[in-house]
MARBA-551073 format. One line per field, with one value per residue (C-alpha): residue number from 1; chain; x, y, z. Coordinates in Angstrom, 1 decimal, decimal comma. Layout:
! MARBA-551073
i: c(NUM:...)
ch: c(A:...)
east: c(X:...)
north: c(Y:...)
up: c(Z:...)
! end
This chain:
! MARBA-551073
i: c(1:2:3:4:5:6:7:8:9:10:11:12:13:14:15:16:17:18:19:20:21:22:23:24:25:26:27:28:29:30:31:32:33:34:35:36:37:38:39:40:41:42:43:44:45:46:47:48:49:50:51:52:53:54:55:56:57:58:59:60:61:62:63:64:65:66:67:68:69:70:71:72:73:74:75:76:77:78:79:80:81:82:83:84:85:86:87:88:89:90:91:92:93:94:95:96:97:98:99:100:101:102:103:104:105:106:107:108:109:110:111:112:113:114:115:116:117:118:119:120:121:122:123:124:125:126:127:128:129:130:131:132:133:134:135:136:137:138:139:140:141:142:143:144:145:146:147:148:149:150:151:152:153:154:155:156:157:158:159:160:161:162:163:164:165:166:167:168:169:170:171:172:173:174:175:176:177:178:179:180:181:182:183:184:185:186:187:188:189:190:191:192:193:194:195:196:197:198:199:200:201:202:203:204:205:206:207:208:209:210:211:212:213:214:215:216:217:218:219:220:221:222:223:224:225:226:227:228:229:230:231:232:233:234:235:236:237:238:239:240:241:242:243:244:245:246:247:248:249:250:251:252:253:254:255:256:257:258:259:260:261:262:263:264:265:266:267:268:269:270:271:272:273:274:275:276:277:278:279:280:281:282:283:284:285:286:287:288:289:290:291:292:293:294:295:296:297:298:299:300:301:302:303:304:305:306:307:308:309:310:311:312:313:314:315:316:317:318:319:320:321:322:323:324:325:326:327:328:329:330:331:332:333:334:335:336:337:338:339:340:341:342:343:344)
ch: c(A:A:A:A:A:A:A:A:A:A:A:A:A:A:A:A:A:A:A:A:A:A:A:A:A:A:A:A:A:A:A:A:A:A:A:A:A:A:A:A:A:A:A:A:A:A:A:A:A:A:A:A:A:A:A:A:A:A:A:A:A:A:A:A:A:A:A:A:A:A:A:A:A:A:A:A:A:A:A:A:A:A:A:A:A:A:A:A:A:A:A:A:A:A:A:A:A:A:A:A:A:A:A:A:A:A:A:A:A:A:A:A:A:A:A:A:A:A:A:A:A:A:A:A:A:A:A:A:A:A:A:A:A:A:A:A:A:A:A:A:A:A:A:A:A:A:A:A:A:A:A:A:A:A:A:A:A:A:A:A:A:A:A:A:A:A:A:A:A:A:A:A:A:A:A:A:A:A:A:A:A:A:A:A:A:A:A:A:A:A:A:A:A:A:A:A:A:A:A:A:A:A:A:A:A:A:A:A:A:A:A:A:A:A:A:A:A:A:A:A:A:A:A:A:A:A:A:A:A:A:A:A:A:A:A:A:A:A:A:A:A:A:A:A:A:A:A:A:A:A:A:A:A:A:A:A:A:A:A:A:A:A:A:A:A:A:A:A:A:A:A:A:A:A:A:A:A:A:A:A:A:A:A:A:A:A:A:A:A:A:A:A:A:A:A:A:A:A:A:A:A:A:A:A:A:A:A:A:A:A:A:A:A:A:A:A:A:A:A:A:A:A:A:A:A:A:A:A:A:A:A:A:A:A:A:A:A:A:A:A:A:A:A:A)
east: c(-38,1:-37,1:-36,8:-37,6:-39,4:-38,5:-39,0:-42,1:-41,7:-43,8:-42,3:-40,7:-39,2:-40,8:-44,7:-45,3:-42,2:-40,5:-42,0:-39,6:-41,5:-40,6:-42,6:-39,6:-40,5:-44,0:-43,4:-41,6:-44,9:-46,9:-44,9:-44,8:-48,4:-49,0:-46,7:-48,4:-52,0:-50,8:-49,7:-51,9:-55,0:-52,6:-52,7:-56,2:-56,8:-54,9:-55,6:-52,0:-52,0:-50,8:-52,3:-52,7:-50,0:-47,3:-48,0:-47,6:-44,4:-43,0:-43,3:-42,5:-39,2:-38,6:-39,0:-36,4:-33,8:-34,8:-34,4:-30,8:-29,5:-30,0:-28,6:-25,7:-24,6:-24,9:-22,6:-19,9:-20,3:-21,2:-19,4:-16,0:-15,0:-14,8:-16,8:-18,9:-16,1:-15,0:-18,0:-20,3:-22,9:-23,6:-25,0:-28,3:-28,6:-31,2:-29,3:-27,3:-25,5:-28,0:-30,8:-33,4:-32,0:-33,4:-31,4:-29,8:-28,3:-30,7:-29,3:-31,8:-29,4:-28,6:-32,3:-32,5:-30,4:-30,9:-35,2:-34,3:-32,3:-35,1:-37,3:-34,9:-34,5:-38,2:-39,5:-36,9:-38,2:-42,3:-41,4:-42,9:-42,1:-39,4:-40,1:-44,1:-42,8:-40,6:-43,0:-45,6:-42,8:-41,8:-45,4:-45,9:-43,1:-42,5:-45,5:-44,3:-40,7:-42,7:-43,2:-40,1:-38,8:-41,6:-40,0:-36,7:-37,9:-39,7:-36,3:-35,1:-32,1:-30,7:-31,4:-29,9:-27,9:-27,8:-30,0:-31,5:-34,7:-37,9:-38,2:-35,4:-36,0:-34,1:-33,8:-33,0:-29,8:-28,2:-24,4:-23,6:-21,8:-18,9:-20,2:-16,7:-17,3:-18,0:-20,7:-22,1:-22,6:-24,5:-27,1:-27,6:-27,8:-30,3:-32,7:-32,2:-31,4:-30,6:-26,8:-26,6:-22,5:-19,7:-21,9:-25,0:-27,6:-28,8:-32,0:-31,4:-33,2:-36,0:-34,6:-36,3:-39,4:-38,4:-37,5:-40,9:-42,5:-40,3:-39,0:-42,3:-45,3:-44,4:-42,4:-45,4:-47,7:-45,7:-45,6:-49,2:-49,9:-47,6:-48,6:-51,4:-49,3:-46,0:-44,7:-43,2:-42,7:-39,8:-39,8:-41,4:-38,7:-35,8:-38,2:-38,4:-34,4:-34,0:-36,7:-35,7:-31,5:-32,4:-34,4:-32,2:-28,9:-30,1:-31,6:-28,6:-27,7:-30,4:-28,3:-25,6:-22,8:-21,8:-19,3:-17,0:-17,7:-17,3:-17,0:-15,8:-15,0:-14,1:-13,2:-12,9:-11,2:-12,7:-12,5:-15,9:-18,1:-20,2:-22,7:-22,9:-22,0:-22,5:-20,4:-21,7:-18,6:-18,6:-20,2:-21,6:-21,7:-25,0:-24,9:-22,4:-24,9:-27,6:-25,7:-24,9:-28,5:-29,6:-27,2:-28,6:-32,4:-31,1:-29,7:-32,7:-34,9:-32,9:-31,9:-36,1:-36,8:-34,8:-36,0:-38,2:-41,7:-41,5:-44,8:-47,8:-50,7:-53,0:-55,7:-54,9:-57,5:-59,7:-58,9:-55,7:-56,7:-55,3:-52,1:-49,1:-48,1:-46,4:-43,4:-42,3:-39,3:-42,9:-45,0:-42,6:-42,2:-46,3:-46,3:-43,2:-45,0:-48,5:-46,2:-45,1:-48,0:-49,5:-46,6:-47,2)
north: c(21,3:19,6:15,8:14,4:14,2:16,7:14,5:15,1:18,3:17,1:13,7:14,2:11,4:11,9:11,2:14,7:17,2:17,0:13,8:10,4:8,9:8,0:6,3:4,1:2,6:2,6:0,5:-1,9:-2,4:-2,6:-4,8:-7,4:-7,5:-7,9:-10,8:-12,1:-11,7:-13,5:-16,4:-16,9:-17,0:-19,7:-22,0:-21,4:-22,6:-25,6:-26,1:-26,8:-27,9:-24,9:-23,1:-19,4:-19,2:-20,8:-18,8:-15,8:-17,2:-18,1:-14,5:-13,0:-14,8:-14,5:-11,2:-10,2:-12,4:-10,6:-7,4:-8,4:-10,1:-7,1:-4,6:-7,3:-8,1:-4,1:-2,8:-5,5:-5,8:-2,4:-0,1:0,3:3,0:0,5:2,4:-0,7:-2,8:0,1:0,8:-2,2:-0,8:1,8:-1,0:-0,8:2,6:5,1:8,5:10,6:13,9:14,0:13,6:10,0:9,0:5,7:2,4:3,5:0,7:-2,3:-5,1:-7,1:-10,2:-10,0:-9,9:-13,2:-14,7:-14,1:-15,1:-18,3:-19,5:-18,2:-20,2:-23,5:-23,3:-22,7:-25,8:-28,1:-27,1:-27,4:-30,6:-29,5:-29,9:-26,9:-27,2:-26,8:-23,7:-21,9:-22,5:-20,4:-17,6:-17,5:-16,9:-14,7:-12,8:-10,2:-8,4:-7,1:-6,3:-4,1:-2,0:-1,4:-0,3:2,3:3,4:3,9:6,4:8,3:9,2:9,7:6,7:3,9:6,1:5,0:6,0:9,0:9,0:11,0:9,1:11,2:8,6:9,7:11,6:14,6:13,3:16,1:15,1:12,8:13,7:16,9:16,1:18,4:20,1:19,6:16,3:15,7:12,9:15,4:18,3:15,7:14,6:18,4:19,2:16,3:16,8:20,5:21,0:24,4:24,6:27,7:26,5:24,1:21,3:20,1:17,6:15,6:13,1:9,5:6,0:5,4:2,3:1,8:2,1:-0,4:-2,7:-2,8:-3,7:-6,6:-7,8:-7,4:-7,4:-9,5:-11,8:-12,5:-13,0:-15,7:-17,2:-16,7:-18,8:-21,8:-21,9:-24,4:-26,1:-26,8:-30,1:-30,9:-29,5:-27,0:-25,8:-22,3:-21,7:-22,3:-20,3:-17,4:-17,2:-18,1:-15,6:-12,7:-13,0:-13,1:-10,1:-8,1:-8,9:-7,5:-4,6:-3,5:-2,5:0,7:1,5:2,7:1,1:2,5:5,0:3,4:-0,1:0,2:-2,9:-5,6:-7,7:-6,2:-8,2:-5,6:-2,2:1,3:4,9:5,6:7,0:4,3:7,2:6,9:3,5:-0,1:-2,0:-5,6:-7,3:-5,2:-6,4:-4,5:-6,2:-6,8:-8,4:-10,9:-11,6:-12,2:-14,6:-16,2:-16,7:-17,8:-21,0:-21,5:-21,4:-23,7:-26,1:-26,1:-27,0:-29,7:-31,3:-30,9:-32,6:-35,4:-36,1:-38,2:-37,7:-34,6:-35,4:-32,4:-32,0:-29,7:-29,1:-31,5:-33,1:-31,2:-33,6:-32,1:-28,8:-27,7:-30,3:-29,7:-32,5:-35,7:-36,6:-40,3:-40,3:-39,7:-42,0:-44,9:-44,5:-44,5:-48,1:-49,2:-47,8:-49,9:-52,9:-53,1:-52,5:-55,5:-57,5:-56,8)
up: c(25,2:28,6:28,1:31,7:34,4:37,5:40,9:42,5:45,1:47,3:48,4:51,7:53,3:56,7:56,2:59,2:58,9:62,2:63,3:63,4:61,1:57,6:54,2:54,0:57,1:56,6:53,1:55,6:57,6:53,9:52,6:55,8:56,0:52,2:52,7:56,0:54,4:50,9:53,2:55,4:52,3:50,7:54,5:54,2:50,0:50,6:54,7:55,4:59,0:60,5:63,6:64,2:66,8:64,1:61,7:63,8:65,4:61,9:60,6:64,1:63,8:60,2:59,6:62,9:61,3:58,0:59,3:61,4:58,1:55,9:58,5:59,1:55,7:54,4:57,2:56,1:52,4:51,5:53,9:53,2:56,1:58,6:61,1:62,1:63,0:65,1:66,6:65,8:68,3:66,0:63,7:65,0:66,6:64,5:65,4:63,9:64,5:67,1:64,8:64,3:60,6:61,2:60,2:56,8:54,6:54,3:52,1:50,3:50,2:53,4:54,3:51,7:54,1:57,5:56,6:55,4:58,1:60,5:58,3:58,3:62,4:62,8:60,3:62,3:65,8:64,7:62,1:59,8:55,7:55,1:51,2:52,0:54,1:51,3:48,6:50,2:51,4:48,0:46,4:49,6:49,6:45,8:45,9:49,4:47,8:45,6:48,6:49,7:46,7:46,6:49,8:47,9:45,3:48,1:49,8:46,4:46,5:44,8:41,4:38,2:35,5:33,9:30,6:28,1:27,8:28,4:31,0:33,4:36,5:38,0:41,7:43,8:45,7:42,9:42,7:40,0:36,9:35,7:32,5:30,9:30,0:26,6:27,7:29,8:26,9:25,1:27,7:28,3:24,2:24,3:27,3:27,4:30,9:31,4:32,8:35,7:36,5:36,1:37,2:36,6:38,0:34,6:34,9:36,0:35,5:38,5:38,9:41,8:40,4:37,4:40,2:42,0:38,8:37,7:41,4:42,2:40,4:37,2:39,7:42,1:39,4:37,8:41,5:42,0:38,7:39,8:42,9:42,4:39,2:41,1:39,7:43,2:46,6:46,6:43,0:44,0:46,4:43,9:41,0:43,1:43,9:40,2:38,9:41,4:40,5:36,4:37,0:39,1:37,6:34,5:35,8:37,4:34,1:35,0:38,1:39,1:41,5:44,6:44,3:47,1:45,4:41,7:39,4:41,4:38,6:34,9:32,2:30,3:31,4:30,5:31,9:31,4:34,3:35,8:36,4:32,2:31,1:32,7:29,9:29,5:30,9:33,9:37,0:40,1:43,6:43,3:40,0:41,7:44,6:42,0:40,1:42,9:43,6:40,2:40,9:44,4:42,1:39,8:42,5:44,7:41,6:40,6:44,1:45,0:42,0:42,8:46,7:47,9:49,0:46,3:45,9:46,1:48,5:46,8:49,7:52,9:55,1:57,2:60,0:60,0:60,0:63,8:63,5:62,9:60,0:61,9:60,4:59,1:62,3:64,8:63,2:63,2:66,9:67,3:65,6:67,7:70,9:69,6:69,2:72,5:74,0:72,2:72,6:76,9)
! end
């Protein structure tokens, strides 16, 4: 009896054969208009003073410095060949060997990154409140993730480790296992996967499909609920980077590291295959990164917490509907201005 689950034949990664389009990019699209339409119904619920033309200028901007972050920061973090820095114009050029491949390598941290400082700059430029901003990104933004990750299991990628579960999946182009290891006898013995050669291709965790769910779904919905309970202004932001590290980090226990990459940090040494075994004190790069942003969670919910004016709007005034909101710098120079005029 064969204990998992062959990957679906007819998932290609181009949605026509022969055409330069691809799911993954498609997912993109999905997921920024998820995003977009999950934000824009929260602006409306609590008429935050935000006109059409910012909120289209806030997600025009933030999702190209999202999409130059993730490029960016996976060409230097997890490319090792050095290729880019040889050739960095080949970071953003979609051919290869003559063929459209797209942009492959997309780092999600990267994409963290590069969207918030878009977010930062554009707050500072409109004045308006950045914690008001990154509350409703944060609520807006999961369900979209979900997406993307979708996208991920469609070109067959980012698979995880090898497992006997009746869960795992035998992705097509996963790397071949030499049958002489005694690990590797077992998983056959226990899935049954019949053996044709010296190697064999044995069924893997879809990660990427336990990653939509948690990243995703369960981490939106627990958003979603706060999103009208928020003690004070900026504690979804620092939730979402909190929630979304926890989850992750913990996940990457399903995965497996890049080949090039490894364990980055081992506090305890082993010769197992990192195909077979992620040994608790072992930690990918991507375990790193979400620690890294659990802290930055924890930091933003304490330091929120503690600012003034922390206080919450639920639903603003209708009068205020088509303004931007004034901040205390502008109106103090209003009342100055009204002084003077009074005092002339």
């Amino acid at each position: 009896m064969l204990l998992s689950i062959p990957f679906p034949s007819w998932l290609k990664p181009e949605i026509i054969p022969g055409l330069p389009v691809r799911w993954y990019g498609l997912m993109y699209i999905v997921a920024f208009g998820v995003a977009y339409f999950l934000y824009r119904r929260q602006v409306r619920e609590r008429n935050f003073p935000m006109t059409e033309d910012d909120l289209s200028g806030l997600f025009f901007w933030g999702i190209l410095a999202l999409l130059l972050g993730a490029r960016i920061f996976s060409t230097i973090v997890y490319e090792t060949s050095n290729i880019y820095r040889r050739q960095p114009w080949l970071i953003f050029w979609p051919f290869q060997d003559g063929k459209f491949t797209g942009l492959q390598g997309m780092s999600y941290h990267g994409g963290a990154f590069g969207g918030l400082l878009a977010v930062i700059i554009f707050t500072k430029i409109k004045k308006f409140d950045f914690r008001e901003i990154a509350d409703m990104f944060a609520v807006s933004i999961p369900l979209g993730y979900t997406f993307g990750r979708i996208g991920n299991f469609i070109n067959a990628e980012l698979y995880g480790r090898v497992t006997a579960s009746p869960i795992g999946m035998i992705f097509p182009d996963a790397k071949e296992l030499s049958i002489t290891e005694n690990w590797v006898q077992k998983i056959v013995e226990k899935t049954g996967i019949a053996v044709s050669g010296f190697e064999v291709n044995l069924p893997r965790h879809p990660s990427q499909l336990y990653e939509a769910f948690f990243e995703g779904i369960v981490l939106w919905a627990l958003l979603w609920f706060f999103r009208n309970r928020k003690p004070f202004k900026g504690f979804l932001f620092g939730l979402y980077f909190l929630g979304y590290g926890f989850i992750r980090f913990f996940l990457e226990y399903f995965r497996e590291p890049d080949s090039h990459l490894g364990y980055p940090i081992e506090f305890i040494k082993h010769n197992l295959s990192p195909a077979y075994s992620h040994p608790p004190l072992s930690f990918s790069t991507g375990q790193i990164l979400c620690f890294i942003m659990v802290v930055f969670g924890i930091f933003c919910i304490y330091f929120c917490s503690r600012l003034p004016g922390r206080e919450v709007t639920r639903i603003y005034p209708e009068a205020d509907n088509n303004q931007p909101e004034k901040d205390e710098a502008a109106a103090q120079k209003n009342r100055q201005r009204n002084l003077r005029k009074k005092l002339k």
